[in-house]
ZAMARGU-4260 file (C-alpha; in steps of 0.2 Angstrom, whole numbers, plus 5000, padded with zeros to 4 digits):
<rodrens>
0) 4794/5037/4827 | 4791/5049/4811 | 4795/5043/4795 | 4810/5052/4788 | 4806/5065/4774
5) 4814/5062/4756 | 4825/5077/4760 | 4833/5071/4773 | 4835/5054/4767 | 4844/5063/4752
10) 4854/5075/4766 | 4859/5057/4774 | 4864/5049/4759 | 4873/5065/4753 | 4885/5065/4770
15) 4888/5045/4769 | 4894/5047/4751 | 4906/5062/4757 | 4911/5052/4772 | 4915/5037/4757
20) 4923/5047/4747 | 4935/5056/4761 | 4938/5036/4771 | 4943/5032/4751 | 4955/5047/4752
25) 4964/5043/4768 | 4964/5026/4764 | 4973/5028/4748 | 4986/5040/4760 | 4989/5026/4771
30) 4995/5015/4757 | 5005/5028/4750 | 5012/5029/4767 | 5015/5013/4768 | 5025/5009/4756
35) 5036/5025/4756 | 5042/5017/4774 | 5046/5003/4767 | 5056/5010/4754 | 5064/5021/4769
40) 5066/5007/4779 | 5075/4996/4767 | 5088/5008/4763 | 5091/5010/4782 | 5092/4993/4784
45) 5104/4993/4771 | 5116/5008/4778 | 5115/4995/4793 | 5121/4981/4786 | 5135/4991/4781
50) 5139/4999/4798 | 5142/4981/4804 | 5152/4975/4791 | 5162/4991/4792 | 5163/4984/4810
55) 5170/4968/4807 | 5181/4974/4794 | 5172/4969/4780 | 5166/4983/4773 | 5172/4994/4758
60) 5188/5002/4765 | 5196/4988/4776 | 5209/4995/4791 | 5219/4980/4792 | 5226/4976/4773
65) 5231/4955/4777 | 5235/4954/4759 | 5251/4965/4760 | 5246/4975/4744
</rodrens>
């Protein structure tokens, strides 16, 4: 086997820091991602829990008015 050439040791070193760099990038999007669903996800679940209290008749506009007002 050949010792490797200073240019192409810096060639190697070049595309590993790219390849950092871009894994850094995508990792950073992930995050993003990640906490945009969660945001997402939280206010679905909160349409939900109204859905079913709307079901039960415990939601913001009840059907049945027990109270007699």
């Amino acid at each position: 086997m050949k010792p490797i050439t200073e240019d192409r040791a810096a060639r190697r070193f070049h595309q590993m820091a790219t390849l950092e760099r871009q894994i850094a990038i995508k990792t950073s999007e992930i995050a993003d991602c990640k906490a945009h669903l969660k945001e997402i996800t939280e206010l679905r679940d909160g349409l939900l829990r109204r859905l079913r209290e709307t079901a039960r008749d415990e939601g913001e506009l009840p059907l049945f008015d027990l109270d007699g007002d």
